[in-house]
PAFI-855380 format. One record per atom (N, C-alpha, C, CB): residue in one letter; x, y, z. Coordinates in steps of 0.001 Angstrom, whole numbers, plus 500000, padded with zeros to 6 digits. Atoms other than C-alpha are relative to their C-alpha. Glycine has a CB too. Layout:
BEGIN
AXYZ;...
This chain:
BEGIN
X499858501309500637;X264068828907929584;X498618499432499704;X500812499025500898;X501703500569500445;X260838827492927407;X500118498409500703;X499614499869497748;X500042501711499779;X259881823812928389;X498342499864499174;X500031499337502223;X500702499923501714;X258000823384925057;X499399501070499869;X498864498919499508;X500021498927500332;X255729826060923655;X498784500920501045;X499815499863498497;X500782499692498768;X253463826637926892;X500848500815500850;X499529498739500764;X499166499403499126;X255722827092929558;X501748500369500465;X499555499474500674;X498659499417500213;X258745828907930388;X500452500581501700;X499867501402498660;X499339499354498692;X260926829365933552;X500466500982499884;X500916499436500602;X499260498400500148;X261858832794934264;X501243500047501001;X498810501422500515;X498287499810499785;X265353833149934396;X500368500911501132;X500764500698498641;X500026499122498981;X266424834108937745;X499226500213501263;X499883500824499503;X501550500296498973;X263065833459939286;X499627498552500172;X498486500683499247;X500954501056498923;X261653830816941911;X498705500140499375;X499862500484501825;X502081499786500244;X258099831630939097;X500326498786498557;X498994502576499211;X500479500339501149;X256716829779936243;X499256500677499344;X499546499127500037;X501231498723501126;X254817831418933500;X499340498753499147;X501109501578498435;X501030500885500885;X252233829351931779;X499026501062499200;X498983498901501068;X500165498567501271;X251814831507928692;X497535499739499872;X501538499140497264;X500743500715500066;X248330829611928012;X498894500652500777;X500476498862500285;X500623499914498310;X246892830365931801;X500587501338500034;X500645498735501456;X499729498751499562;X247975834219932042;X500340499679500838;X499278500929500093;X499860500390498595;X249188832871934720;X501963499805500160;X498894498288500282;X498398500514499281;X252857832745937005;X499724499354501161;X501135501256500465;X500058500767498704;X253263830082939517;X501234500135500913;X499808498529499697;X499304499979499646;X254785830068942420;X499935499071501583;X500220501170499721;X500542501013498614;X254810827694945775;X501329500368501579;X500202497655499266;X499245500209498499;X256325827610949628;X500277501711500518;X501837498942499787;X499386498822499287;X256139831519950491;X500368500226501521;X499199500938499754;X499314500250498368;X256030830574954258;X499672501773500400;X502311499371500050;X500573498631499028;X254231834155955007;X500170500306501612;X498469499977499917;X499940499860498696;X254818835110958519;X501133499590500566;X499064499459500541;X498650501077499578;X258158833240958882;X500692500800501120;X501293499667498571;X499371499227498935;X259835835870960791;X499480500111501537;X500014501265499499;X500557500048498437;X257658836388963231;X499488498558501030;X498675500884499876;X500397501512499280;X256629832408963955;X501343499764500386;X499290498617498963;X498643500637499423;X260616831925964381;X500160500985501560;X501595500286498646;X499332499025498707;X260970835352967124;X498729499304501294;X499806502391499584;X500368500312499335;X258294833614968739;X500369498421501046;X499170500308499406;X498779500912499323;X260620830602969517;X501261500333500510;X500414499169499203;X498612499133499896;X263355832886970209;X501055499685499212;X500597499963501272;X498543499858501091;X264953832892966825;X499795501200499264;X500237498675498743;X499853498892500565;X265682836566965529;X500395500105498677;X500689500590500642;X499543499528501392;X265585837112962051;X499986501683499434;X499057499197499063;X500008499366500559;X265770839999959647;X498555499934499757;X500888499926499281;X501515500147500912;X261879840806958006;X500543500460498780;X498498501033500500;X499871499980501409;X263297840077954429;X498833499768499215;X500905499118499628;X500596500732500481;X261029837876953206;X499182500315499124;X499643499490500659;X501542499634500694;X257670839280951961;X500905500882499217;X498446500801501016;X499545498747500918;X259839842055950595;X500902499527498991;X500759501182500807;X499306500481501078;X261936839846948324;X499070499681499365;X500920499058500121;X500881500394501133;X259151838060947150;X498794500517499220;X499631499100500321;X500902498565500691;X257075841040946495;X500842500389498874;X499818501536501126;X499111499954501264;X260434841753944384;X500177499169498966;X501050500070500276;X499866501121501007;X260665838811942431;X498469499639499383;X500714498612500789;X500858500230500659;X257020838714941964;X499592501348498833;X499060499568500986;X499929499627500998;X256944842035940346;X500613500318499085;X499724500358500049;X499690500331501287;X259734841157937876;X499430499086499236;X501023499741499958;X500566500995501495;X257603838277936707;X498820500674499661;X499534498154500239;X500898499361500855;X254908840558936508;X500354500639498359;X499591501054500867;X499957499637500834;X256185842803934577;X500947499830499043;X499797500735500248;X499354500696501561;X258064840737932027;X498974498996499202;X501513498912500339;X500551501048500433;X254978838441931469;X498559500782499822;X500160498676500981;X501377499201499879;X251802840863932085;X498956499243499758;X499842501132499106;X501220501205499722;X249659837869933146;X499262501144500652;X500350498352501139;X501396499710498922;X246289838350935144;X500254499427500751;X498584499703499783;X499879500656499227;X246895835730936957;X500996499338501086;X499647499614499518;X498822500549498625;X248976834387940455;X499734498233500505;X499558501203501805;X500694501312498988;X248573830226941433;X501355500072500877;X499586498063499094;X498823500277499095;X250684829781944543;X499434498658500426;X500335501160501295;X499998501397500037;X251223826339944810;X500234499046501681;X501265499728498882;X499893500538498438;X250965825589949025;X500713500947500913;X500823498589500111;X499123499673498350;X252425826585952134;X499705501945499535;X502617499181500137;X500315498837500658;X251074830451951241;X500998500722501530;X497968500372499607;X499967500129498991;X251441830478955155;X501155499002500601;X498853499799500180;X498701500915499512;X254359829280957796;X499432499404500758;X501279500538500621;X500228500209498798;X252735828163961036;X499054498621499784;X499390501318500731;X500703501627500271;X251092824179961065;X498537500895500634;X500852498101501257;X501254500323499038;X248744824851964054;X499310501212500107;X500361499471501504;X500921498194499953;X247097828714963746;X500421500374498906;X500409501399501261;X499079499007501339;X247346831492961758;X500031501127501162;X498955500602498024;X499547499057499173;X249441833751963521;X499876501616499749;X501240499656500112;X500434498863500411;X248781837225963573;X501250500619499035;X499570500854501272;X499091499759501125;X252101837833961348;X499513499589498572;X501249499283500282;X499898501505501595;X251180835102958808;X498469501071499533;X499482497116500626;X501220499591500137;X247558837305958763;X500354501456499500;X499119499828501312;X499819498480500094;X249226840915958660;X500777500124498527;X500981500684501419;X499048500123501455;X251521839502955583;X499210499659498571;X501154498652500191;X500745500882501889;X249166837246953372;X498615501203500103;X499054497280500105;X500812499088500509;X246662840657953662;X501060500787499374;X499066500704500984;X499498499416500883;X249512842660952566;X500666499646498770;X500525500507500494;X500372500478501689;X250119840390949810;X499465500042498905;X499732499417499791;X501508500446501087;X246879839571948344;X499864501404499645;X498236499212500843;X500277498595500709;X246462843835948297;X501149500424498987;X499875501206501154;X499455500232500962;X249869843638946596;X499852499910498696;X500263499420500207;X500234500444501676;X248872841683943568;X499015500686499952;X499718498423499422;X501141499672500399;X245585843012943555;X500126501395499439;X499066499833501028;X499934498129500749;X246587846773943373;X501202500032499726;X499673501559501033;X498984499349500149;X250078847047942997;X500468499196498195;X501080499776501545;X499223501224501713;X250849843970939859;X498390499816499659;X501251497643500443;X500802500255500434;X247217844167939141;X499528498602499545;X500086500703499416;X500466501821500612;X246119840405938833;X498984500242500359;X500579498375500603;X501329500512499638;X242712839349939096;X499618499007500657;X499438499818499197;X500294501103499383;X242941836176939848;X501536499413500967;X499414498974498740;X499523500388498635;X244389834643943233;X500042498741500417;X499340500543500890;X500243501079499628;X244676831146943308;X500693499280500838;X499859499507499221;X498840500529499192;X245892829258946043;X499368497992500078;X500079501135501967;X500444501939499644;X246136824787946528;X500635499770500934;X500411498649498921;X499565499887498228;X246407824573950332;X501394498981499778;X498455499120501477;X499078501342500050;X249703822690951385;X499816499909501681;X501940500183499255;X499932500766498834;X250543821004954387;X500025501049501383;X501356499035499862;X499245498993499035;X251586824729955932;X498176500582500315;X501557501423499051;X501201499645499835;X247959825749955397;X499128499930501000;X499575499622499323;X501407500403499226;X245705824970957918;X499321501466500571;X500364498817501493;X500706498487499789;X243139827709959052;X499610500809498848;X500926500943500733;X500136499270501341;X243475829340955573;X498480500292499560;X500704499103498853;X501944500436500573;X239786828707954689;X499321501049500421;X499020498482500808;X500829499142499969;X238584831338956647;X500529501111499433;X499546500151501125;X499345498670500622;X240798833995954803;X499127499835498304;X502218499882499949;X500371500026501131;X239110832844951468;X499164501221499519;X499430498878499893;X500961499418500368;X236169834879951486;X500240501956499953;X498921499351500994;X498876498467499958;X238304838475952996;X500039500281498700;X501785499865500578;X498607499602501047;X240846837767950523;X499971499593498572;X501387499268500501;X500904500360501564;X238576836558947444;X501207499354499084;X499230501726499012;X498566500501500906;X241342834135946647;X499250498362499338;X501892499652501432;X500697501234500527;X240300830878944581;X501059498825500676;X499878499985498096;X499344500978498611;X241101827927947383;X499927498741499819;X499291500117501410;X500365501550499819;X241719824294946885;X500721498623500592;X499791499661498840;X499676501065499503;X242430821467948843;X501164498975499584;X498999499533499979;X499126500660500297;X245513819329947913;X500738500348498874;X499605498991499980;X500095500469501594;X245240819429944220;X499042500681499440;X499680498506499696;X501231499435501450;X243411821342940931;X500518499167499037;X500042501899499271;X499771500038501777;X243424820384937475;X499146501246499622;X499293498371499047;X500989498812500415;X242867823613935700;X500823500010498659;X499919501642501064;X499387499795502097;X242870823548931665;X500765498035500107;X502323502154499543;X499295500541500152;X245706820927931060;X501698499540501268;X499922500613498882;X498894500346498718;X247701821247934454;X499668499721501116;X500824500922500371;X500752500797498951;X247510819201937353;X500832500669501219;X500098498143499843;X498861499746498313;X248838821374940725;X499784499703500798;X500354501048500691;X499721500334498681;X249522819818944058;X501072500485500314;X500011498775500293;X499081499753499238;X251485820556946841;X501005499090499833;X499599500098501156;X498920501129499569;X253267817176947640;X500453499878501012;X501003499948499478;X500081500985498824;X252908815865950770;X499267499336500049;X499921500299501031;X500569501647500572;X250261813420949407;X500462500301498170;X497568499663500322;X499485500491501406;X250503811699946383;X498930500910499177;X499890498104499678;X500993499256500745;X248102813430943514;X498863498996499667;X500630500666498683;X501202500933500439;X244704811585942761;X499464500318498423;X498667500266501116;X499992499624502021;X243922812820939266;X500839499535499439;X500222501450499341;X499077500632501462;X245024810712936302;X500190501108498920;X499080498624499087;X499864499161500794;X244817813807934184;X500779500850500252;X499139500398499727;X498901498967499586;X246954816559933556;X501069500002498975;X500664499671501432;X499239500439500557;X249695816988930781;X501421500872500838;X499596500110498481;X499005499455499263;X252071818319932910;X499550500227501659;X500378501341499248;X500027499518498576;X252341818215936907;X500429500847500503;X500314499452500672;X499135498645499112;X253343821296938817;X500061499859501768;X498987501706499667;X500076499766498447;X254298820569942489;X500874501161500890;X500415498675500572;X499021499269499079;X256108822219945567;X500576499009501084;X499251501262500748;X499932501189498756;X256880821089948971;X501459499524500239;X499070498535499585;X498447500949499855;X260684819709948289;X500826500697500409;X500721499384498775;X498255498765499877;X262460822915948167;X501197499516499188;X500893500052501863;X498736500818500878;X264673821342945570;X501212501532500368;X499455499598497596;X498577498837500481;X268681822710945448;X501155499036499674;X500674501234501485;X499089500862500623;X271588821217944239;X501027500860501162;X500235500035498044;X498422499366498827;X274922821551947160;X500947499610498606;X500633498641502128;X498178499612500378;X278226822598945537;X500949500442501038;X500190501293498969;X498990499241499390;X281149822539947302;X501256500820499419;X500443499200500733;X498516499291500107;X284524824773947130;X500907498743500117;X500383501240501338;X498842500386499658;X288049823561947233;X500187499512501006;X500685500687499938;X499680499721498056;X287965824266951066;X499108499185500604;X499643501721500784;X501186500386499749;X284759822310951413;X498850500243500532;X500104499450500281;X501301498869499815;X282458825354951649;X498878499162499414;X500164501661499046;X501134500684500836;X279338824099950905;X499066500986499695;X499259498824500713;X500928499284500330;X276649825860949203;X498531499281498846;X500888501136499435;X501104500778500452;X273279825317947901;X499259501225498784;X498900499482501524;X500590499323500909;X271589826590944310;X498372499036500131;X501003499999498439;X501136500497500204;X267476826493944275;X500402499546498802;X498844500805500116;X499904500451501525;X266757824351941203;X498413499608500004;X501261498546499570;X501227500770500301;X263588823136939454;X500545498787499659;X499069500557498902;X499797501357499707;X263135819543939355;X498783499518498753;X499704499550501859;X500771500131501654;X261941818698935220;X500266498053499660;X501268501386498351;X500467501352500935;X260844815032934079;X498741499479499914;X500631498851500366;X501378500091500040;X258396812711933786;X499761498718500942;X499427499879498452;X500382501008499131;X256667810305936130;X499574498902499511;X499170500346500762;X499931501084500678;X256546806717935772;X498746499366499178;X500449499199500876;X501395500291501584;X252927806799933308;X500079501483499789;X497761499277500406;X499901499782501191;X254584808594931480;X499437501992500037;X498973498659499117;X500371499029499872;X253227812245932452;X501297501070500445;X498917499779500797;X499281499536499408;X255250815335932809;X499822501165501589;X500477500361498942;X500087499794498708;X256434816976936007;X500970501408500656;X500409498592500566;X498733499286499377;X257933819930937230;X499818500378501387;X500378501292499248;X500083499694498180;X258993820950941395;X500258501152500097;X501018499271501083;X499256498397500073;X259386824169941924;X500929500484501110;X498863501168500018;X498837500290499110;X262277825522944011;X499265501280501074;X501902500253499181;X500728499425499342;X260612827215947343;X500368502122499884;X500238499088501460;X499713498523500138;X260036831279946907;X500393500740501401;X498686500706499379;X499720499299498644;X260916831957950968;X501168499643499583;X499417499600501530;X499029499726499824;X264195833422951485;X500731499821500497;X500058500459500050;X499582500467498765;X264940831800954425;X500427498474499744;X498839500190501096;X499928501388499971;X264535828049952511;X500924499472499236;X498914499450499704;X499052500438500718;X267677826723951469;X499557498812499213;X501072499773500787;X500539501006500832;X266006823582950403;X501209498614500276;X499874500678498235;X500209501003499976;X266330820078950202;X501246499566498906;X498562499782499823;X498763499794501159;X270177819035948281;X499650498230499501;X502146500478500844;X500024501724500258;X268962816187946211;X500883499393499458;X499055499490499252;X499182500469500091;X272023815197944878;X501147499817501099;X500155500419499128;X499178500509498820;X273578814709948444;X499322499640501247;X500956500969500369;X500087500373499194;X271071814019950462;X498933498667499649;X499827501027500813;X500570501718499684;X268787810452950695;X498802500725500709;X501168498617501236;X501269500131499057;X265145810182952056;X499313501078499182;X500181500325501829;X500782499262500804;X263354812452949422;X498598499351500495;X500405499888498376;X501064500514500097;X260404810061949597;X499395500166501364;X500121498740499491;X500654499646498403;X259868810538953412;X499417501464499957;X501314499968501368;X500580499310500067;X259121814099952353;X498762500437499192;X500648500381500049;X500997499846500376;X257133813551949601;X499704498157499022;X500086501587499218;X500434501206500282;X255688809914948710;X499768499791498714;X499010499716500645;X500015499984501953;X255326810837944904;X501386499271499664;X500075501981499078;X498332500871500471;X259332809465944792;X499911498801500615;X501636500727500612;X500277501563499775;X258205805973946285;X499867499524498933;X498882499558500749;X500616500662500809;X256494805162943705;X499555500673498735;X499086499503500637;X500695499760501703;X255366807127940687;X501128500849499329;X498247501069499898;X498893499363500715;X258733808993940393;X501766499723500499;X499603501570500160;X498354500368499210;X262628808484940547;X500647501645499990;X501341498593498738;X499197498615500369;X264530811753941337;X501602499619499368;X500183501040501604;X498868499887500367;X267690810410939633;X499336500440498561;X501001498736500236;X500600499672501557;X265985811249936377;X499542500801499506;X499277499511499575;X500388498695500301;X265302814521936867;X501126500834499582;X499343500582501099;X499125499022500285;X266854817313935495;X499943500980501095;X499742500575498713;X500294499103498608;X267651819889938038;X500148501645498705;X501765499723501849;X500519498590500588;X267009823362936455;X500748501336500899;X498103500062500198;X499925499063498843;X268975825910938812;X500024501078499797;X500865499925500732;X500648498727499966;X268351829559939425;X501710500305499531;X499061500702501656;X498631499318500326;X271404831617938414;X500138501869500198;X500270499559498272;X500594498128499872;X271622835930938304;X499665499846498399;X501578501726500520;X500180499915501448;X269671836398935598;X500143498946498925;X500763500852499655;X500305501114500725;X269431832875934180;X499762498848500213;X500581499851499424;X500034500636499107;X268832829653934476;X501088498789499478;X498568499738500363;X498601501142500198;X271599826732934705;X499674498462499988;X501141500136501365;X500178501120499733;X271074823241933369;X500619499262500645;X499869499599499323;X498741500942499692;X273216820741935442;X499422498800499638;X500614499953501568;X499995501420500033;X271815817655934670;X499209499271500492;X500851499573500371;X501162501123498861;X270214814720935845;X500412500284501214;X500101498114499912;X499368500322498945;X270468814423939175;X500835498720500625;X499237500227500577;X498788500769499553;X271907810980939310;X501108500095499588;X499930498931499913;X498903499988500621;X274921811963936966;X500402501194501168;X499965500254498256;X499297498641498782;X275337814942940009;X500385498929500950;X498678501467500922;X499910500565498538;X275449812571942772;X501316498832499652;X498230499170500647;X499109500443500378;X278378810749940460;X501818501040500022;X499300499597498765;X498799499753500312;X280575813545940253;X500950501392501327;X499726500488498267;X499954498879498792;X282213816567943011;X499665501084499074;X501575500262500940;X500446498892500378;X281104819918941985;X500715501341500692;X498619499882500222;
């Protein structure tokens, strides 16, 4: 799906392609997840890296960028970097580097980040603090607000957007979605829906308190006015604003 003649969601994919920027974005991989949960004694599967190693090289090779920005949380763990989160984001970064051939490695720390800094120099990844503006796009995480007035389009993470649908029976289920409008001067904005496997995400048409996670919906944005964008097999599914969702059952 284009969103004018720049960028285009890839159908199917948690990526962006910014034709412009050789570049696919992607935010919230949560590296190491498996092993930071068995260390609380919660047993998972080790899916993770291996899906999104899959999904990153279908957007490779439908888009044959150079370039990777991952948009925060690269990493799961607040307070270290655990020797999982270290054994994954090296077999990553050699990933793109040799396997989808990119060159460039950009990462804009999020809130999951901390420690990261000393992997920069290893893992020759281009590293920045909250927020870039690079060219015409302004990426943050979103757990602060963005400080740059520039930018013709915002790219955040952080929300885990999804839209809940229930069944008949009142199964509930949750579709990632992107999260497309524009913020209140007038700039546009898209959220991206988190690339870990594990993150069901955040159901903004049923749940309340968005702004406690990210302070951009206090004040410079309303999420009823977004379009939600959701992932589908192989496409992607407009539903709507989100306040006309939170009007009707699904």
């Amino acid at each position: 799906m284009m969103l004018g003649k720049d960028v285009e969601i890839l159908d199917g994919l948690p990526v962006l392609h910014i034709k412009s920027m050789s570049a696919i974005v992607c935010t919230d991989l949560h590296l190491g997840y498996e092993g930071v949960a068995a260390d609380k004694g919660i047993f998972l599967p080790k899916v993770n890296l291996r899906h999104i190693k899959e999904s990153l090289k279908d957007a490779v090779d439908r888009t044959k960028v150079e370039r990777i920005i991952v948009d925060g949380d690269i990493k799961n763990e607040f307070s270290q970097v655990h020797t999982e989160e270290f054994n994954e984001t090296h077999e990553f970064v050699n990933f793109l580097r040799h396997d989808l051939g990119l060159k460039t490695i950009t990462l804009i720390k999020g809130n999951h980040d901390n420690f990261i800094d000393r992997l920069r120099e290893p893992f020759r990844m281009e590293l920045y603090t909250q927020e870039a503006l690079i060219g015409d796009y302004l990426f943050f995480h979103g757990e602060e607000r963005p400080k740059e007035k520039r930018g013709k389009l915002l790219v955040m993470g952080h929300v885990h957007p999804s839209i809940a649908i229930y069944s008949k029976l009142g199964v509930k289920e949750k579709l990632r979605c992107f999260l497309y409008g524009r913020m209140k001067d007038r700039r546009q904005i898209i959220i991206l829906p988190a690339m870990n496997y594990f993150a069901e995400g955040f159901s903004v048409n049923t749940e309340r308190g968005i702004g406690d996670l990210a302070p951009i919906f206090n004040e410079m944005l309303d999420v009823d006015s977004m379009e939600a964008l959701c992932i589908g097999e192989g496409e992607t599914l407009d539903f709507g604003r989100v306040g006309q969702l939170r009007d009707i059952e699904l």
